[in-house]
C-alpha positions in Angstrom: 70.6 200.8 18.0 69.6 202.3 21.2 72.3 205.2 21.8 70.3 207.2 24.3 69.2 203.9 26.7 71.4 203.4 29.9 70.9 199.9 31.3 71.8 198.8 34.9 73.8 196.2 35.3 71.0 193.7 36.4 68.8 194.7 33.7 71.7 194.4 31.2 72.4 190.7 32.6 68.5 190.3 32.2 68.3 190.7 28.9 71.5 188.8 27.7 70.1 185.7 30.1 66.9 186.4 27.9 68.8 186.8 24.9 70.5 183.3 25.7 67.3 181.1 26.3 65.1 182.2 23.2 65.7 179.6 20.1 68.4 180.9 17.6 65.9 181.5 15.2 63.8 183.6 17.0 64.0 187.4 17.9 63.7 188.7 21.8 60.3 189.1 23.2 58.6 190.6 25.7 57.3 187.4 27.4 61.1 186.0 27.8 62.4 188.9 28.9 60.0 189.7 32.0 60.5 186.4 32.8 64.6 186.7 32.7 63.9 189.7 34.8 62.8 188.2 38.1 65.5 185.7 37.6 68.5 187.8 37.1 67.4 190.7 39.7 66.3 188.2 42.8 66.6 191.2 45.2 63.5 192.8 44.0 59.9 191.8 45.4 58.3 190.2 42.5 56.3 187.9 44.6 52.8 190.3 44.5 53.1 190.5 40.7 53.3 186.5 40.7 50.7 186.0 43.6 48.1 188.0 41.4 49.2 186.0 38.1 50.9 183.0 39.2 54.4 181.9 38.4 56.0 182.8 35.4 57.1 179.0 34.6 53.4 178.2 35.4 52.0 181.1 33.0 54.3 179.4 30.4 55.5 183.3 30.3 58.8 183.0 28.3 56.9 181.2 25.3 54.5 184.0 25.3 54.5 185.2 21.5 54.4 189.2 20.8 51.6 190.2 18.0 53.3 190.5 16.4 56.0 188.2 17.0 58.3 188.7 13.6 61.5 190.4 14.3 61.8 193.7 13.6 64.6 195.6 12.1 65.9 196.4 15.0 68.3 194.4 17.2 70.6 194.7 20.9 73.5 193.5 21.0 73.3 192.3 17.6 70.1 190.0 19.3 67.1 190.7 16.9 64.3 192.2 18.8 60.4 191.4 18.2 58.4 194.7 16.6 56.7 194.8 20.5 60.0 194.4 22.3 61.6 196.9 20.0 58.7 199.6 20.9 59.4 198.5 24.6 63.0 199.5 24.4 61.8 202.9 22.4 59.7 203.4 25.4 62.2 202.7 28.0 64.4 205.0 26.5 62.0 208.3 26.7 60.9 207.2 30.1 64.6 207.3 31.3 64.7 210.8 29.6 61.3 212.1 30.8 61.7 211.1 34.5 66.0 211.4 34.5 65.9 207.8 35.7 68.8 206.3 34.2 70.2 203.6 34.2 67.2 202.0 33.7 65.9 199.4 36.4 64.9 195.8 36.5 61.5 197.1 37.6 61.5 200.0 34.6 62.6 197.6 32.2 59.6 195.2 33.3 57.2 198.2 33.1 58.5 199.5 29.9 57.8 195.5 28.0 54.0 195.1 29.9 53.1 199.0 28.9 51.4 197.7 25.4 48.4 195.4 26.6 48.8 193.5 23.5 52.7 192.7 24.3 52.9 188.9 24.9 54.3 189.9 28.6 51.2 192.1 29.4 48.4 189.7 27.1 49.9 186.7 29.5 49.3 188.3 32.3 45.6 189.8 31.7 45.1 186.3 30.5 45.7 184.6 34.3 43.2 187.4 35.7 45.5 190.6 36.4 44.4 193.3 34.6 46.6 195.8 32.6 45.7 198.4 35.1 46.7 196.9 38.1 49.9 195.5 36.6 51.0 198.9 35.9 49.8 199.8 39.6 52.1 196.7 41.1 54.8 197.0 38.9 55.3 200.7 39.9 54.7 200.6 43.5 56.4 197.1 43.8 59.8 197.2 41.5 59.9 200.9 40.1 59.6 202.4 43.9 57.0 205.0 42.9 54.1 206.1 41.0 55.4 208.1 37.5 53.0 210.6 37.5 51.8 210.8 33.6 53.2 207.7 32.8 49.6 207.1 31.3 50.2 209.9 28.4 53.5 209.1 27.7 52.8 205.3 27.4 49.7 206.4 24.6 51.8 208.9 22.8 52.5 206.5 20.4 49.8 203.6 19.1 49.9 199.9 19.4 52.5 198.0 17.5 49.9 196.4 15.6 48.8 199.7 14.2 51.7 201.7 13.3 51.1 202.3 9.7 51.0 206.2 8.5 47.9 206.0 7.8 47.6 208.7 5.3 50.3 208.3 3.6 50.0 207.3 -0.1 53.7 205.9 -0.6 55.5 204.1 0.9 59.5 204.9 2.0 61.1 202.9 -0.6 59.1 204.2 -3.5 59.9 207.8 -2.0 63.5 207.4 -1.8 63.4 206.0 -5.6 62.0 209.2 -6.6 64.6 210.9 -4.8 67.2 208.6 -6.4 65.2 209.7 -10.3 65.9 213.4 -9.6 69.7 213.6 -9.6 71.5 213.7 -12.9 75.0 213.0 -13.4 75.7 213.2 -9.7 74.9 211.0 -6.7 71.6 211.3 -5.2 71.6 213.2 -1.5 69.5 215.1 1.2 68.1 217.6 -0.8 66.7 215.3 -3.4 65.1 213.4 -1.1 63.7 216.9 1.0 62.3 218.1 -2.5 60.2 214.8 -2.9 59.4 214.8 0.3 57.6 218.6 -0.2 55.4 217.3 -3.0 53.8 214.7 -0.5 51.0 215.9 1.2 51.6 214.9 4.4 55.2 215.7 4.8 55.1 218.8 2.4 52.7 220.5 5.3 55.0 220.2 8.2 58.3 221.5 5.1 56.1 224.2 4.1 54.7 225.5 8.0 58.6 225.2 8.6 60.4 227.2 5.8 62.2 223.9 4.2 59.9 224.1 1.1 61.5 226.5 -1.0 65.0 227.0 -1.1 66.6 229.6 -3.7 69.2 227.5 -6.3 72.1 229.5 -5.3 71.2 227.9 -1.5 70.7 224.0 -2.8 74.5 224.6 -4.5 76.2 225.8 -1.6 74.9 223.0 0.4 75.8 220.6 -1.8 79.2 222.2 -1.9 79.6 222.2 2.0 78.7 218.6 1.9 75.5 216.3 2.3 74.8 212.5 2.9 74.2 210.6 0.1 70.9 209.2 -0.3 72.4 205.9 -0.4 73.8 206.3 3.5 69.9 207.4 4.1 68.0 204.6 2.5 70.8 202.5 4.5 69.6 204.4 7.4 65.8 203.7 6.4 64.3 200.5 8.1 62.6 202.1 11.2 61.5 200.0 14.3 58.2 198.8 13.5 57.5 202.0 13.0 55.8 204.3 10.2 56.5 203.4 6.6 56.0 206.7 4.5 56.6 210.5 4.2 56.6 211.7 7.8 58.6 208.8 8.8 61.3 210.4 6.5 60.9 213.2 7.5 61.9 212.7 11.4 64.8 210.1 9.7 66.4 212.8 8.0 66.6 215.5 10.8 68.2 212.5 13.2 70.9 212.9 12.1 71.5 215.9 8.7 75.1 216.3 7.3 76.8 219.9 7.9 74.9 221.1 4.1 71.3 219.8 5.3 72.6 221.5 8.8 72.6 225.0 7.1 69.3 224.3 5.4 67.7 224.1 9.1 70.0 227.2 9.8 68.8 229.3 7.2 65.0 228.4 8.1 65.7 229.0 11.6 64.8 225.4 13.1 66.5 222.6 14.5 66.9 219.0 14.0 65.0 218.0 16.9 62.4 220.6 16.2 61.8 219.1 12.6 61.6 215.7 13.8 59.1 216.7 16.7 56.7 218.1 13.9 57.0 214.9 11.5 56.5 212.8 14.6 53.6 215.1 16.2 51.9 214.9 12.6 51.8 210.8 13.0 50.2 211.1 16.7 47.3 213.0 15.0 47.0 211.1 11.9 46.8 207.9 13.9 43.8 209.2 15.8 46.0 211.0 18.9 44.2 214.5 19.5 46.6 216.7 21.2 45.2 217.9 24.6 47.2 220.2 26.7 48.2 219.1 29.6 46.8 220.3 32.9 50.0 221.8 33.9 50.4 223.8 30.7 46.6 225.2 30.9 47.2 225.9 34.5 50.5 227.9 33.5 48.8 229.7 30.8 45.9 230.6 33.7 48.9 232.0 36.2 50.7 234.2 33.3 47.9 236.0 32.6 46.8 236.7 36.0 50.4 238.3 36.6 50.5 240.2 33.7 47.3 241.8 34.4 48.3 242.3 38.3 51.4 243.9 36.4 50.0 246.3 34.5 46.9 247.0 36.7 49.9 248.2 39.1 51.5 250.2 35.9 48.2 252.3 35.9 47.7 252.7 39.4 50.8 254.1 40.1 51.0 256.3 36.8 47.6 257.9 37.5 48.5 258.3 41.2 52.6 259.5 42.3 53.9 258.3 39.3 54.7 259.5 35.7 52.1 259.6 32.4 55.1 257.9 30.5 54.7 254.7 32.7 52.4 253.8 30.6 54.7 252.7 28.3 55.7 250.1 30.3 52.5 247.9 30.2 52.5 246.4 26.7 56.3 245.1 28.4 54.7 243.1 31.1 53.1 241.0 28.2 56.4 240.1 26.8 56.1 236.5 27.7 56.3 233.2 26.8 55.9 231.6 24.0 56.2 234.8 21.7 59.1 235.8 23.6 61.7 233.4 25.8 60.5 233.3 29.5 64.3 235.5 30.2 62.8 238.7 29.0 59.7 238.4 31.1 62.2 238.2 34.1 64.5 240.8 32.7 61.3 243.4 32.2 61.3 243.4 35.9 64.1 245.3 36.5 62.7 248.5 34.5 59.2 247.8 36.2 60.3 247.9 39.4 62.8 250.6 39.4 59.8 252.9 37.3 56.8 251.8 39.1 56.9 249.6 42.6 59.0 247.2 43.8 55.8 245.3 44.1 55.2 246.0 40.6 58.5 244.5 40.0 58.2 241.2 41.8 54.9 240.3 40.2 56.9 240.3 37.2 59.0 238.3 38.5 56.7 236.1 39.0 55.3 236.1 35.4 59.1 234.8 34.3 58.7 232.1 36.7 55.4 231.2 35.4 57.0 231.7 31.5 59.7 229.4 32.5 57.6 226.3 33.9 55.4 227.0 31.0 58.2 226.5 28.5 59.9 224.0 30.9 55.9 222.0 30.6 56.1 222.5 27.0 59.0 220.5 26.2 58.0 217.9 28.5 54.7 217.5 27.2 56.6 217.4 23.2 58.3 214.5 24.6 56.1 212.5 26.1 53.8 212.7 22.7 56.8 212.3 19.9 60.0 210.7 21.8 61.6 214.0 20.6 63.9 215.8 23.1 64.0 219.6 22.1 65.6 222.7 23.2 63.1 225.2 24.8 63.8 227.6 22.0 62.4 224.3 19.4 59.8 224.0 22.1 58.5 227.6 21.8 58.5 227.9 18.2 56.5 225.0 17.9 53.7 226.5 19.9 53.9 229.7 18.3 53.3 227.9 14.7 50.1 227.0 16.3 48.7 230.1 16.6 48.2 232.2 13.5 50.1 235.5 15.1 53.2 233.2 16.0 53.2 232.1 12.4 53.4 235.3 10.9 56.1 236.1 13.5 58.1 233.5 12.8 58.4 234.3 9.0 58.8 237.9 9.7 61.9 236.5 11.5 63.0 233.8 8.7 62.8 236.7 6.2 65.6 238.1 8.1 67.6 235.2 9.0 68.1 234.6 5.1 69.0 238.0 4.0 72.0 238.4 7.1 72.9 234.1 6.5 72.6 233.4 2.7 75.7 235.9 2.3 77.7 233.9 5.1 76.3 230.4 3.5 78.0 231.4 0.3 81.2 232.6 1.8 81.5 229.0 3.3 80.5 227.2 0.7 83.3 228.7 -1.4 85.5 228.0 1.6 84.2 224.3 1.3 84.7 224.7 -2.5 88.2 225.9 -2.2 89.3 222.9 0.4 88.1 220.2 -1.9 89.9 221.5 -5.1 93.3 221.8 -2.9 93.2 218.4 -2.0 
């Protein structure tokens, strides 16, 4: 159940060592595993972890109990994992995909199960006078090789295992998937039915509506239905989480994982992705769980540089128009503000050309320059999504998400979706008669 995580072999022989010494009964924790860890990977220097903690058989490590210590619904290699241990595997995974550092290590597996402080693993540890701090600190320096810089943001982007409930939610995911079960008649419940009820929620219905996926025309919801969608049956199967969020937005971010070729269209015609729909449902339960969105240094410094450049840009623009150049010049300086995130950072670097072939080649480079700047911006961007949802998204997903947070980029963005559905709603019918057509051959 973790498709994305790429295990070493060590770490992989850690965990099925683990996976042989808990009790049958019981599901995988974080307290055997670390302790299966410096036993299967004896190559690695785990002696300053134990000489600030004291052994692991000492410590009684691999009876520590995660909080909590049920299993969860989620299992590897068919082993059942505890709610913590399943979070630590979660986090694992993004780290690998944040920092390209796959397959994981014994020494990012260890960090990735002693993240959460209240994780039998870490709560042992703090317990025999190492704080959380410092283990981080060794664990790093000592078994990972180096210091993950923003490892600290990515760890918090998500809250404690004891306290991931949607806290705002007022039903839970089995009653809403009953209500999207009640709205079908005389066919079987699917996507859509589940995407409507999902619109009259509060919670969920915000991110749908900010989105486009609201308010789809009835001759759209038929075509869909005709091109094909998962049954709602095959979602609630789906449904189940990993110790996660139980309620609207949850569902949400379930049903863009992974949408049939119908609910594909839907996101077509709306002009958003999968990833980008998840990434908003998932944002939405950082901030309703008490996570304020801060920009990252990096992405406030960005922002600093791009507008530097474009005013060094079109300070040049003017220069040279009211000296050598050309009056008509001028008309070049609302195109050294075509940047990011209105526009993708490859215009910024293709306004150059004009700029430097009209006005300087100086003129020219510094807009090079802003492109540069536009591209680490958007480049920051997507990391930053990441490290606060676990959603990897394309930078096009990445910039459309910042522009729905300022008003302008809003009203862009619909300007745009307007004309999305007039030039696809034609081709949506043509293919769901093609659909149509197929399915009454055979």
């Amino acid at each position: 159940m973790f498709g994305n995580l790429m295990l070493s072999e060590a770490a992989t022989a850690a965990l099925r060592l683990a996976a042989t010494q808990r009790p049958s009964d019981a599901p995988l924790t974080t307290g055997i595993v670390l302790a299966a860890l410096a036993r299967a990977d004896a190559a690695s220097d785990w002696q300053r972890l134990w000489l600030h903690s004291g052994q692991p058989d000492d410590l009684h490590l691999a009876d520590a109990p995660d909080t909590p210590d049920a299993a969860s619904s989620r299992s590897w290699e068919n082993v059942p994992l505890s709610a913590s241990m399943a979070s630590a595997l979660s986090l694992l995974e993004r780290i690998c995909s944040a920092y390209r550092l796959a397959p994981a290590s014994t020494g990012l597996l260890a960090l990735a199960v002693t993240a959460d402080p209240a994780s039998g693993a870490a709560a042992t540890l703090a317990r025999a006078g190492l704080p959380h701090a410092q283990l981080l600190d060794i664990i790093q320096s000592d078994l990972v090789g180096s210091q993950l810089a923003g490892l600290d943001s990515l760890i918090s982007s998500r809250p404690p295992v004891g306290d991931r409930s949607d806290p705002a939610s007022t039903e839970s995911a089995p009653a809403l998937l009953l209500q999207a079960g009640s709205r079908a008649t005389g066919r079987p419940a699917d996507e859509m039915d589940l995407l409507a009820v999902l619109a009259s929620q509060p919670e969920s219905g915000a991110i749908l509506d900010r989105l486009g996926l609201d308010d789809l025309p009835e001759t759209c919801e038929k075509a869909v239905r005709a091109i094909g969608l998962t049954r709602l049956a095959d979602v609630a199967r789906d449904e189940g989480g990993d110790g996660g969020y139980d309620g609207p937005l949850r569902l949400t971010a379930l049903l863009a994982a992974s949408p049939s070729a119908g609910l594909s269209w839907v996101f077509r015609l709306a002009g958003v992705d999968r990833t980008e729909v998840a990434a908003e449902a998932m944002e939405a339960i950082q901030v309703q769980a008490g996570h304020r969105r801060v920009p990252s240094t990096t992405v406030v410094v960005l922002g600093v540089m791009n507008v530097i450049f474009s005013l060094l840009v079109s300070v040049l623009i003017v220069i040279n128009a009211m000296g050598p150049g050309s009056l008509w010049e001028l008309l070049l300086v609302p195109v050294a503000w075509l940047g990011y995130p209105r526009w993708p950072s490859a215009v910024a670097l293709a306004a150059a050309v004009p700029i430097a072939l009209a006005v300087t080649p100086v003129a020219g480079a510094a807009q090079v320059a802003t492109g540069i700047v536009d591209w680490l911006d958007a480049r920051a961007e997507r990391q930053q999504v990441l490290a606060r949802t676990g959603v990897v998204v394309t930078r096009a997903a990445a910039r459309r998400i910042r522009l729905r947070r300022l008003q302008k980029g809003r009203m862009s963005l619909t300007l745009r979706q307007v004309v999305r559905m007039r030039y696809l709603v034609p081709r949506l019918l043509r293919a769901a008669a093609r659909a149509d057509h197929a399915t009454t051959q055979t």
